[in-house]
VMD Tcl script that builds the backbone (N, CA, C; Angstrom):
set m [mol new atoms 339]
animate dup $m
set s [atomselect $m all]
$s set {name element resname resid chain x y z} {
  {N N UNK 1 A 0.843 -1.181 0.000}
  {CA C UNK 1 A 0.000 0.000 0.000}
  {C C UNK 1 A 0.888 1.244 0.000}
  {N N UNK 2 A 0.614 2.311 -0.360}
  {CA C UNK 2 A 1.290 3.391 -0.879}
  {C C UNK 2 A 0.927 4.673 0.182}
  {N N UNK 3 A 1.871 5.016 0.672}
  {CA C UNK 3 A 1.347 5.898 1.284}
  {C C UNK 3 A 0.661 7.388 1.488}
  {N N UNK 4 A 0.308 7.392 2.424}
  {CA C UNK 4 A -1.176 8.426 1.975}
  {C C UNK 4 A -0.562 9.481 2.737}
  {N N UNK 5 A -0.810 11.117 2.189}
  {CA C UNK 5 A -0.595 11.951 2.704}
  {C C UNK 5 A -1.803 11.780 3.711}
  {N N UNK 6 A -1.224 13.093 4.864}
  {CA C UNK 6 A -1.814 13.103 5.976}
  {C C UNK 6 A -3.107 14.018 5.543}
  {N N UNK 7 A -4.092 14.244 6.000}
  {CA C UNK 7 A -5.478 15.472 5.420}
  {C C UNK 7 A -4.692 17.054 5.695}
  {N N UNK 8 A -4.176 17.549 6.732}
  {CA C UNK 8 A -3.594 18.200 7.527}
  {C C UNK 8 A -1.916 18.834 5.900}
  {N N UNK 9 A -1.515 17.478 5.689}
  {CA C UNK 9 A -0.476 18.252 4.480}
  {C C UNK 9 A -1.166 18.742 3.602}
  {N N UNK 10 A -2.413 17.513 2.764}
  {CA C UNK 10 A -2.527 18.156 1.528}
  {C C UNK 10 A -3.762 19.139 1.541}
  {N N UNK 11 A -4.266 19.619 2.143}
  {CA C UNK 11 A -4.552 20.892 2.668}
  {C C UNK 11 A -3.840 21.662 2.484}
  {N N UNK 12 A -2.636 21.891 3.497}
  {CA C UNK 12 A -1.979 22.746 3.135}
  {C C UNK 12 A -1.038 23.228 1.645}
  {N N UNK 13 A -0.792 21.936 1.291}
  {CA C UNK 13 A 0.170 21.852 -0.278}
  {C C UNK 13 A -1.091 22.731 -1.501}
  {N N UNK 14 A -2.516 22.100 -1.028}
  {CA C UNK 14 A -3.296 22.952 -2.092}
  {C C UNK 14 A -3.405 23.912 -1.846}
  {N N UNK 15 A -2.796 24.963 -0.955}
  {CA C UNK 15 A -3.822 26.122 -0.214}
  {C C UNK 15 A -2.410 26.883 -0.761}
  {N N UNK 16 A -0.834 26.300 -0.579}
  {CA C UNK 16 A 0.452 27.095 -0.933}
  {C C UNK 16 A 0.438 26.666 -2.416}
  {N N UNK 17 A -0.569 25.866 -3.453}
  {CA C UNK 17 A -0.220 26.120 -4.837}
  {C C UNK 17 A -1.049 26.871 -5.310}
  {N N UNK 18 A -2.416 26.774 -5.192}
  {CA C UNK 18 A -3.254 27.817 -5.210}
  {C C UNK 18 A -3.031 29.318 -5.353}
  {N N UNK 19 A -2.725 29.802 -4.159}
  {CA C UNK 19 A -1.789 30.896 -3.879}
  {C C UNK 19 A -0.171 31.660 -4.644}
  {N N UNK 20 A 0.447 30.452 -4.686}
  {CA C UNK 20 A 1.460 31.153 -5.615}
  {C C UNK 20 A 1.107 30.610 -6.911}
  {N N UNK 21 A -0.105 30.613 -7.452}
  {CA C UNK 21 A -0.487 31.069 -9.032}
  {C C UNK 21 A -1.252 32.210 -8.746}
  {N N UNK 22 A -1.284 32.569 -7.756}
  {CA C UNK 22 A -2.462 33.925 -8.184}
  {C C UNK 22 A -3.558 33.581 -7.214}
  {N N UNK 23 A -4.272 32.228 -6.877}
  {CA C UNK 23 A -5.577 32.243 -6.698}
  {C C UNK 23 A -5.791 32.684 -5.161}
  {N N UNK 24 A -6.714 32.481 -4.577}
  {CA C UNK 24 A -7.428 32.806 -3.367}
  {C C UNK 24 A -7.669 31.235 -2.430}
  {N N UNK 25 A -6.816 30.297 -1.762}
  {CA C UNK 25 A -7.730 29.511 -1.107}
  {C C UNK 25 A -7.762 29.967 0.760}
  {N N UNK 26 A -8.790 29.469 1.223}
  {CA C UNK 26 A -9.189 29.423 2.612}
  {C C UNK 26 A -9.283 27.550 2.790}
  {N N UNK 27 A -9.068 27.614 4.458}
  {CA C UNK 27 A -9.595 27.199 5.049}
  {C C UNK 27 A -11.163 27.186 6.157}
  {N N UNK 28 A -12.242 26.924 5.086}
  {CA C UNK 28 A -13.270 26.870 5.884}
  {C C UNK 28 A -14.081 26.419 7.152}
  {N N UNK 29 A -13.239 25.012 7.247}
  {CA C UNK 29 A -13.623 24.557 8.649}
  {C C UNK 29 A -12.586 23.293 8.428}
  {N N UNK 30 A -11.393 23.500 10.179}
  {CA C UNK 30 A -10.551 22.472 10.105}
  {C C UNK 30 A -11.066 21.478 10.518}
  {N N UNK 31 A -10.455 20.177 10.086}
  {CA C UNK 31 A -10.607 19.195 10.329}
  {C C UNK 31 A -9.845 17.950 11.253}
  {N N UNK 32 A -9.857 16.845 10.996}
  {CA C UNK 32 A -8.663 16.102 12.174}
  {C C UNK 32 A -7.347 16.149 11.513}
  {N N UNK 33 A -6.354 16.522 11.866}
  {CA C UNK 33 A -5.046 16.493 10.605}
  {C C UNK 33 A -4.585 15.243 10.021}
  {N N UNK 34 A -5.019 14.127 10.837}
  {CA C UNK 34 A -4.541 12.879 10.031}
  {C C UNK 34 A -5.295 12.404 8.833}
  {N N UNK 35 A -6.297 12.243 9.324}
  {CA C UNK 35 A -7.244 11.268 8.172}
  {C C UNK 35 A -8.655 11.835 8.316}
  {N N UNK 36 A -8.598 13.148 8.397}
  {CA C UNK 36 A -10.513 13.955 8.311}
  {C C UNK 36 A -10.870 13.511 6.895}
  {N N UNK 37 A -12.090 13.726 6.498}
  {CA C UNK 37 A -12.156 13.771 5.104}
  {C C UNK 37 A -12.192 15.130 4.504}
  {N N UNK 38 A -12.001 15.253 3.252}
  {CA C UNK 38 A -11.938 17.016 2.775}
  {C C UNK 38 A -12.660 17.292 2.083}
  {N N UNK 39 A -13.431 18.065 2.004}
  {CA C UNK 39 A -14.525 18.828 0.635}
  {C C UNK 39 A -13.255 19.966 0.249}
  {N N UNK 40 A -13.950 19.968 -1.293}
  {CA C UNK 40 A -12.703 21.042 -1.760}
  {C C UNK 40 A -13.879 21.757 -2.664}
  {N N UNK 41 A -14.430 23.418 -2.295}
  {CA C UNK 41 A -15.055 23.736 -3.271}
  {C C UNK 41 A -14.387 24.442 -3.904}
  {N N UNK 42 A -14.516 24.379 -5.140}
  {CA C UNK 42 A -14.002 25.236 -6.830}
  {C C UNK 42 A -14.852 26.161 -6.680}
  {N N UNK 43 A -14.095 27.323 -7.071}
  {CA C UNK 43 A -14.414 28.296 -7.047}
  {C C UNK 43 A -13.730 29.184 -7.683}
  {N N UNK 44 A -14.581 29.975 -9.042}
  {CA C UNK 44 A -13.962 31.154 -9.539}
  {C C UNK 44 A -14.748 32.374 -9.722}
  {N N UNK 45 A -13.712 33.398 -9.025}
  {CA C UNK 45 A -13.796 34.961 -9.209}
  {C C UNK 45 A -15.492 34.808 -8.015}
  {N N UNK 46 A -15.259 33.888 -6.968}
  {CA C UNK 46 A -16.020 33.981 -5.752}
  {C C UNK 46 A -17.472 33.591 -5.566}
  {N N UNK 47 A -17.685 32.708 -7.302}
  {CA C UNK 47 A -18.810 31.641 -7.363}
  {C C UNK 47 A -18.213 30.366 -7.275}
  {N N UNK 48 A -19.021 29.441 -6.498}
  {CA C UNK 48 A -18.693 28.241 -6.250}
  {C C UNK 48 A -19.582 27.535 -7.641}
  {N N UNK 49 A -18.503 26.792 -8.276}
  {CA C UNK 49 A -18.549 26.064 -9.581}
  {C C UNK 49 A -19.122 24.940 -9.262}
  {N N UNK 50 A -18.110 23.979 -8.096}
  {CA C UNK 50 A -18.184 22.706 -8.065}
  {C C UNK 50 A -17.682 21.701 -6.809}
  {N N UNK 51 A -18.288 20.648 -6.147}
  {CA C UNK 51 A -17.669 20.692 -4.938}
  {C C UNK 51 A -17.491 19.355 -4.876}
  {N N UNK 52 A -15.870 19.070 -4.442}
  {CA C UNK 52 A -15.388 17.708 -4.434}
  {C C UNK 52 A -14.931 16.967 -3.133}
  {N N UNK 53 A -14.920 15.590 -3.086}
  {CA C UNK 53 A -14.791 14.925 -2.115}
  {C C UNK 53 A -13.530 14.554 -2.153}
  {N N UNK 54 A -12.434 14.347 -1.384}
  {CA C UNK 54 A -11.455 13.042 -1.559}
  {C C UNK 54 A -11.937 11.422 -1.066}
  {N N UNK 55 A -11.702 10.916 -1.974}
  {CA C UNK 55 A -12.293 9.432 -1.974}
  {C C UNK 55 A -11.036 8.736 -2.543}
  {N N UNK 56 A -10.857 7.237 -1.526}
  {CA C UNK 56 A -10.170 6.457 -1.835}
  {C C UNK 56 A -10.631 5.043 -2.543}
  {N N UNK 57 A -9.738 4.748 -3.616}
  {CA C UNK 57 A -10.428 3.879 -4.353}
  {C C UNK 57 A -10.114 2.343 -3.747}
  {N N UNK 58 A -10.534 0.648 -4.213}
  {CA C UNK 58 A -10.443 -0.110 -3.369}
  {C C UNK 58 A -8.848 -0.341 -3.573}
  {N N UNK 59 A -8.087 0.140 -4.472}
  {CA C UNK 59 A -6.504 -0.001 -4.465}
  {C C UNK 59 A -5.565 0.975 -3.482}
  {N N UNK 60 A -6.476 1.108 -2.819}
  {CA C UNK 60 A -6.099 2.091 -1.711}
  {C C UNK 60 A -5.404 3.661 -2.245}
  {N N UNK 61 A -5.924 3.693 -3.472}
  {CA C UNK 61 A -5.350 6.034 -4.440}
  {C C UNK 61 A -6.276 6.202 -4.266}
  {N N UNK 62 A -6.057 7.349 -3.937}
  {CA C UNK 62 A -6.619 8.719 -3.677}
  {C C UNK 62 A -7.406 9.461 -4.778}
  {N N UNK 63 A -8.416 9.907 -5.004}
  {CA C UNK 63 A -8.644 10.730 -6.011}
  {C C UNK 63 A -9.993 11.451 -5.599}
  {N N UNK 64 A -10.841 12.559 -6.438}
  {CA C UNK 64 A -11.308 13.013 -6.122}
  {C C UNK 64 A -12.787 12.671 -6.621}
  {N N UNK 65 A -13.730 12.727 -6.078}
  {CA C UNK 65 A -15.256 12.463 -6.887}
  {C C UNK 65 A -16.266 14.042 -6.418}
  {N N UNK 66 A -16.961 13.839 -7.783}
  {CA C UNK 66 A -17.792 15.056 -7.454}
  {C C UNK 66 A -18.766 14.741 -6.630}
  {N N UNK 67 A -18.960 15.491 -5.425}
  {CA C UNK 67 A -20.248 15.855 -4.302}
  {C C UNK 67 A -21.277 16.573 -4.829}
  {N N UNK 68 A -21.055 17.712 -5.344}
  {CA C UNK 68 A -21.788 18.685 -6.214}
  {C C UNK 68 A -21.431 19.545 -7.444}
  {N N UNK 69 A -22.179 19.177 -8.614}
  {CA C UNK 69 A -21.692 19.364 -10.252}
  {C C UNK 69 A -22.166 20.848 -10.161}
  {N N UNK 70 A -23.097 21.026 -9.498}
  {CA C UNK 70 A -23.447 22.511 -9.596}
  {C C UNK 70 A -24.541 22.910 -8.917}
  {N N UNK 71 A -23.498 23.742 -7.659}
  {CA C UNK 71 A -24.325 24.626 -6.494}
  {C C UNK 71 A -24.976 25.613 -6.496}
  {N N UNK 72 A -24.438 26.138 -7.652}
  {CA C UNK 72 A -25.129 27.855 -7.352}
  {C C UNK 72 A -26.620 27.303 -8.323}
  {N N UNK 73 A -26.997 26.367 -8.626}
  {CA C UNK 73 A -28.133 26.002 -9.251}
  {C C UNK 73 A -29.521 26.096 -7.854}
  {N N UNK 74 A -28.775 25.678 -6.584}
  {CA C UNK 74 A -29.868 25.960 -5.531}
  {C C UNK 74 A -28.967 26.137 -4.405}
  {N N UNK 75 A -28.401 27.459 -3.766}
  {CA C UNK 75 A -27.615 27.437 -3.472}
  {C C UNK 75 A -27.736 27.309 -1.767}
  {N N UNK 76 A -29.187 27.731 -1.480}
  {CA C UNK 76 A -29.783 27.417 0.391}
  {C C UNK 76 A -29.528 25.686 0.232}
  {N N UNK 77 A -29.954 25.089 -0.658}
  {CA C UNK 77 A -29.460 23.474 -0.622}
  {C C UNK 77 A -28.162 23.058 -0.717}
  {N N UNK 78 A -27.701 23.895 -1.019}
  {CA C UNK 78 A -26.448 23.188 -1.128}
  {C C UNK 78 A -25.789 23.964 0.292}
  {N N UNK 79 A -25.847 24.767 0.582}
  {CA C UNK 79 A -25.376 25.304 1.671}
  {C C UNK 79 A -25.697 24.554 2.929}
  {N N UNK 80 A -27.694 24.197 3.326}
  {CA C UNK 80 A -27.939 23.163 4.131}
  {C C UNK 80 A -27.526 21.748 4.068}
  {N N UNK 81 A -26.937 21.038 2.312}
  {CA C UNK 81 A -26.383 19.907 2.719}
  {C C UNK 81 A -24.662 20.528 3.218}
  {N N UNK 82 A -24.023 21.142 3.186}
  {CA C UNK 82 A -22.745 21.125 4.083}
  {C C UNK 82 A -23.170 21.647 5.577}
  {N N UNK 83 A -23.769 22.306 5.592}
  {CA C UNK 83 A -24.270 22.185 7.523}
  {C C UNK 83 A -24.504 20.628 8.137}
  {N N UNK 84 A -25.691 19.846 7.216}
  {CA C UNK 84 A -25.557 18.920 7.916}
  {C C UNK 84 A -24.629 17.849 8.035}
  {N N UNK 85 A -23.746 17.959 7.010}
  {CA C UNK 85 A -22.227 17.306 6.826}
  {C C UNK 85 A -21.525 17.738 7.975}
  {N N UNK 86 A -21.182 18.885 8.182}
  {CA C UNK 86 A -20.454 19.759 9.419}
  {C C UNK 86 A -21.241 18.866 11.032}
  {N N UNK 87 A -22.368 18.923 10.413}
  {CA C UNK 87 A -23.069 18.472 11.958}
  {C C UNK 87 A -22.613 16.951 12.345}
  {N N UNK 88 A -22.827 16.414 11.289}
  {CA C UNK 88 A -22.876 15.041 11.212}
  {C C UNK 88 A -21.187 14.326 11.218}
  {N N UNK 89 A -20.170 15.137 10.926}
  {CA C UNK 89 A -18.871 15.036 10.567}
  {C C UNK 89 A -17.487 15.888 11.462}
  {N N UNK 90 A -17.346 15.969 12.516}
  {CA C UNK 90 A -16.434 17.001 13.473}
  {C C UNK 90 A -14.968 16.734 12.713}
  {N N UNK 91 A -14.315 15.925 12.298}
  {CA C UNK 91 A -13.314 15.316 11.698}
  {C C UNK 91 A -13.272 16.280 9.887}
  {N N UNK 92 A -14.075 16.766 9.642}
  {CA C UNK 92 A -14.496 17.096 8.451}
  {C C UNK 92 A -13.426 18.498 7.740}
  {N N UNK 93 A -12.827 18.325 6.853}
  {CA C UNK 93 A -12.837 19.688 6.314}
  {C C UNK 93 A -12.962 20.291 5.067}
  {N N UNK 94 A -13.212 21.703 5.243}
  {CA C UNK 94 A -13.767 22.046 4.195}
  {C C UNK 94 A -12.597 23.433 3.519}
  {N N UNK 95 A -12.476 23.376 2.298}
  {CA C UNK 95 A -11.387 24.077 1.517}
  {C C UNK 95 A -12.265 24.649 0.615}
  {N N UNK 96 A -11.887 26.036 0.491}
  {CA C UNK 96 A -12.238 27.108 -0.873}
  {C C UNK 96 A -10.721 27.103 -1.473}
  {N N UNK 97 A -11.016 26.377 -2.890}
  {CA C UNK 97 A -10.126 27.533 -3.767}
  {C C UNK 97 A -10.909 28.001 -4.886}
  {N N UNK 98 A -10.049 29.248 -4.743}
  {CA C UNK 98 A -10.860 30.533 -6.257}
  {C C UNK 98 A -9.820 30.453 -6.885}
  {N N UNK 99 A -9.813 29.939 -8.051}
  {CA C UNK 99 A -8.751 30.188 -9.119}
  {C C UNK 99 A -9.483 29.410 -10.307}
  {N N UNK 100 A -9.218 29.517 -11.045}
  {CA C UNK 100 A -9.604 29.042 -12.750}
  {C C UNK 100 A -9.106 27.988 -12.555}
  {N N UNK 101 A -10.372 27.108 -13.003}
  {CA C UNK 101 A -9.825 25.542 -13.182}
  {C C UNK 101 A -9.140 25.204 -11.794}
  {N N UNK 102 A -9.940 25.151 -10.443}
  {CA C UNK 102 A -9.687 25.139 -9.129}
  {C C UNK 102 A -9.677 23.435 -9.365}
  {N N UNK 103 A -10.517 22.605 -10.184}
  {CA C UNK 103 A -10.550 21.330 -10.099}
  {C C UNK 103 A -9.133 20.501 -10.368}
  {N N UNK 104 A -8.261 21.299 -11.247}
  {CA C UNK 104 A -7.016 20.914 -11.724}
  {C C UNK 104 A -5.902 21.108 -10.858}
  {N N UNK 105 A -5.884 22.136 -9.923}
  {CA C UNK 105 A -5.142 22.291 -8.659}
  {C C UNK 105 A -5.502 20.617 -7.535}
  {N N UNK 106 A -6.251 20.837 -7.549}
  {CA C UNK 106 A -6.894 19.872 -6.810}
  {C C UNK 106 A -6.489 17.946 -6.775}
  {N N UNK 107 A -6.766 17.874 -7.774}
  {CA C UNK 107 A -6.436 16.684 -8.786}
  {C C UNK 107 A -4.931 16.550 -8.941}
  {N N UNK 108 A -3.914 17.652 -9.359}
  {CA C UNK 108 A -2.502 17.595 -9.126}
  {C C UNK 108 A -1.734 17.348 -8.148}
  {N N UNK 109 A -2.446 17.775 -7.040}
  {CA C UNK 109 A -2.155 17.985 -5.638}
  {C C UNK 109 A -2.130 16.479 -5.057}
  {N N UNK 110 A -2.407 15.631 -5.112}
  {CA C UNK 110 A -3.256 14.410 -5.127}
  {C C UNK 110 A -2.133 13.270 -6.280}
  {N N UNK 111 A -2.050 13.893 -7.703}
  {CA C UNK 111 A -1.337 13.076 -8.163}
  {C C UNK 111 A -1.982 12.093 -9.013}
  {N N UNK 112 A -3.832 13.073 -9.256}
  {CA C UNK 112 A -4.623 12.050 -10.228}
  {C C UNK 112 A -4.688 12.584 -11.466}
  {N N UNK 113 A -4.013 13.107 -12.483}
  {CA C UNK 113 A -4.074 14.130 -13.348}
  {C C UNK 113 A -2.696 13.560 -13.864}
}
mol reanalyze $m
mol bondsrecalc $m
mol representation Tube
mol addrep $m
């Protein structure tokens, strides 16, 4: 088995590549640093595009699956399903990046691309 970054690094590795291209990421709500799970919403110029999970496949890689193809389509729903994720999840975290093509940061970071 191959080893897995910690939640706690690649957090941070997306948040310092993000950033030195230009973009905008936050940390929205931390999580456990070892093994939380992460939502990563995409986001450009401060609309949320698209919102991804990290999910491990049964070969034990890492990659990302979409949670939501498109939020701003109902956006009190999509906002109440991450509350009750937050509620339901203390271990949980949640990442904004704003940059063009936030999904490709994401995916690199990771090593599925």
């Amino acid at each position: 088995m191959t080893p897995r970054l910690t939640s706690a690094m690649l957090v941070s590795a997306m948040i310092r590549r993000v950033q030195a291209a230009g973009g905008f990421a936050a940390v929205l709500q931390r999580g456990d640093d070892q093994a939380g799970a992460i939502l990563v919403e995409c986001a450009d110029r401060g609309a949320t595009q698209l919102l991804l999970e990290r999910a491990t496949d049964l070969d034990g890689r890492d990659h990302w699956r979409m949670a939501d193809a498109d939020p701003a389509r109902d956006a009190d729903a999509y906002r109440q399903r991450l509350e009750r994720r937050r509620a339901s999840d203390r271990d949980l975290w949640i990442i904004e990046l704003d940059i063009a093509d936030a999904a490709r940061f994401a995916a690199e970071t990771i090593g599925t691309t």
